[in-house]
C-alpha positions in Angstrom: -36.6 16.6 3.4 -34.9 16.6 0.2 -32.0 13.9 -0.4 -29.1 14.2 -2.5 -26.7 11.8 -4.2 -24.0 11.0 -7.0 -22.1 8.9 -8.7 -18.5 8.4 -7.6 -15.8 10.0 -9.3 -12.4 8.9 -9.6 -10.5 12.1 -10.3 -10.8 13.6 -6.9 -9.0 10.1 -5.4 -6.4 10.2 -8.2 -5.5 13.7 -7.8 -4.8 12.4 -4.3 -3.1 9.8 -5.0 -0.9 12.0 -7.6 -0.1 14.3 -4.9 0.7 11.9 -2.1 3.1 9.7 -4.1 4.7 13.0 -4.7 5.1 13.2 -1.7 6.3 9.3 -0.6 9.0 10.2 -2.9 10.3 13.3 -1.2 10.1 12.2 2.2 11.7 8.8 1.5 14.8 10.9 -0.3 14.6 13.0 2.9 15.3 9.8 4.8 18.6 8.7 3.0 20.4 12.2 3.9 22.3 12.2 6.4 22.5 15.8 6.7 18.4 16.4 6.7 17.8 19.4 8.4 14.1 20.4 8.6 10.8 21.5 10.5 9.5 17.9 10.1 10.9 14.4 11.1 10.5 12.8 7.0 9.6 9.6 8.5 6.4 10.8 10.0 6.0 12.6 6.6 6.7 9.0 5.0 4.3 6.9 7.0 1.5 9.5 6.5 1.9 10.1 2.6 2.2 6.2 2.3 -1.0 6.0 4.5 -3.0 8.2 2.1 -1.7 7.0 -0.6 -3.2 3.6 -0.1 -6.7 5.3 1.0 -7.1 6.7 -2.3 -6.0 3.4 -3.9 -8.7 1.3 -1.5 -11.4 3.9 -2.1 -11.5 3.6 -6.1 -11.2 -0.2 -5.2 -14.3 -0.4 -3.4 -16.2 2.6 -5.4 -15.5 0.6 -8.3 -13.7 3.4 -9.8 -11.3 1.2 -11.9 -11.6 -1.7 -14.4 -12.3 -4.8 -13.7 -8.6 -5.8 -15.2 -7.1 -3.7 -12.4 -9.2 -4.9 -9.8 -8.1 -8.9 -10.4 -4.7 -7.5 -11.4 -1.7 -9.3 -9.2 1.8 -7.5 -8.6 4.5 -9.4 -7.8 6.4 -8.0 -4.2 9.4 -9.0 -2.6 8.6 -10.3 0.9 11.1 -11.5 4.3 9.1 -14.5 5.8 8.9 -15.1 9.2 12.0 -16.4 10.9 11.1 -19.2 13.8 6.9 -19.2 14.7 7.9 -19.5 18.7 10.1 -16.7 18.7 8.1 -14.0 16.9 8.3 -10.4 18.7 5.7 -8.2 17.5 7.0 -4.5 18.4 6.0 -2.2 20.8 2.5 -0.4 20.3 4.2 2.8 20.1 7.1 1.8 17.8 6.7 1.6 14.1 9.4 -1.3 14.3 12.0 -3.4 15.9 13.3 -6.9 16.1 13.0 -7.1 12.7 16.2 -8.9 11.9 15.2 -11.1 15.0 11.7 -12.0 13.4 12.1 -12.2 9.3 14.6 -14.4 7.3 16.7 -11.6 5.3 18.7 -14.1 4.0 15.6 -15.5 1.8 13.6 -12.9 -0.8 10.1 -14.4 -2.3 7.9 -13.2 -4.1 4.2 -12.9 -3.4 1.8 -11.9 -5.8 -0.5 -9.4 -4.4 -3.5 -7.3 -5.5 -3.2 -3.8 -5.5 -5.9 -3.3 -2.8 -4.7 -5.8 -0.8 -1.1 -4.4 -0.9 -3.1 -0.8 0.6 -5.0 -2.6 2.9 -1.3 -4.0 4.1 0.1 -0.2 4.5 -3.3 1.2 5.5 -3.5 -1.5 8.6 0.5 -1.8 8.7 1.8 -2.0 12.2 5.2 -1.9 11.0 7.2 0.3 8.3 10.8 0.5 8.2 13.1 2.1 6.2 15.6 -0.8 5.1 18.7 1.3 3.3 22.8 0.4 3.1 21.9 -3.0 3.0 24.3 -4.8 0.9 21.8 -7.6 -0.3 18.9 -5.8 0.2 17.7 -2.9 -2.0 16.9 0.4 -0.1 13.0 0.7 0.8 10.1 0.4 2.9 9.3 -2.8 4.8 6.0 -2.9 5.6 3.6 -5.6 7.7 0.3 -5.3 8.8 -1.7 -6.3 12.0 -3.0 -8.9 10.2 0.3 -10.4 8.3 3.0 -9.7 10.8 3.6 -13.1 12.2 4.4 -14.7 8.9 5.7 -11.7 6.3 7.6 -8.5 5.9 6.7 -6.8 2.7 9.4 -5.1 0.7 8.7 -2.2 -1.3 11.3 0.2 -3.3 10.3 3.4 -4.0 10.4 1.8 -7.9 7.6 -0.5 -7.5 5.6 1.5 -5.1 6.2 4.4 -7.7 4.7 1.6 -10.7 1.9 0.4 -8.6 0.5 4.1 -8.6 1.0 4.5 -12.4 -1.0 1.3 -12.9 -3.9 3.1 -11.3 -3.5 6.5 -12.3 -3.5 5.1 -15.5 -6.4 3.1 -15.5 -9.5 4.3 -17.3 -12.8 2.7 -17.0 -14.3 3.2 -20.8 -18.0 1.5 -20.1 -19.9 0.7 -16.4 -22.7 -1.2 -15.7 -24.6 -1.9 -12.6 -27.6 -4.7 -12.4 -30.1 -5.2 -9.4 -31.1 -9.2 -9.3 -34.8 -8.9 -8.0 -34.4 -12.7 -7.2 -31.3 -12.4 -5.2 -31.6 -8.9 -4.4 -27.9 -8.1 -5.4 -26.2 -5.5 -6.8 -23.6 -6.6 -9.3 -21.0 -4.2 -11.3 -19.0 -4.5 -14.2 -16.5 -2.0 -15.4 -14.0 -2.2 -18.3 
């Protein structure tokens, strides 16, 4: 039986990524109308483009499909911490939000510095995402929190810095790749510039 393999290639994930961001940006200027009229509710657009987005992003992560640099590479994103630990609310299963303003301190923006594949692992495994918009203190985006973080963070994202976290790895080029096997450890070890 004859087996077949390759090396990974990181054009068919960015092409992916190219086309889904696209697409976060349409459906996120869907949301602000308020006179959208279409076959398709843009929020479930939103949530799915956003969704595949970060796929592609994690999957050159772990392929090693990007430098090095990129992979230890931190961005900085505005987050809403958690409001009171014994009141926390999580939403309903079926309910991609809710008692947010109940659960996060608005009142307070940090900043969190972030890799890029954990920021996709946070929309990938995100059992929130909310549109935040009219806001007077708050600029209009996503707020995003995984399963994992939701009891002490709200991630905010504008369409800006979701927008520049793509570019950073659609414009990554790896130039030179190695890949060692340690007969002592028996290891695998990468490097990619």
């Amino acid at each position: 039986m004859p087996i077949s393999y390759f090396r990974w290639q990181s054009y068919p994930w960015k092409n992916e990524l190219a086309l889904q961001s696209e697409r976060v940006i349409v459906h996120f200027a869907e949301m602000l109308l308020d006179d959208f009229d279409g076959e398709h509710n843009p929020m479930d657009m939103l949530d799915r483009a956003m969704v595949l987005a970060a796929f592609a992003m994690r999957r050159m992560f772990e392929k090693r499909l990007v430098t090095d640099k990129l992979v230890e590479a931190k961005i900085p994103v505005k987050i809403f911490e958690r409001l009171c630990p014994s009141d926390f609310r999580p939403p309903y299963l079926g309910s991609s939000g809710g008692m947010a303003f109940s659960n996060y301190k608005f009142k307070e923006c940090r900043t969190k510095y972030l890799k890029i594949n954990e920021i996709a692992n946070e929309i990938i495994h995100s059992s929130q995402m909310m549109l935040v918009y009219g806001e007077a203190t708050i600029p209009a985006g996503l707020l995003i929190a995984s399963d994992f973080n939701q009891k002490d963070r709200l991630l905010h994202l504008t369409i800006e810095v979701f927008s520049g976290i793509v570019q950073q790895v659609l414009d990554d080029r790896v130039s030179s790749q190695t890949d060692q096997w340690d007969w002592k450890t028996e290891k695998v070890s990468a490097h990619r510039d």
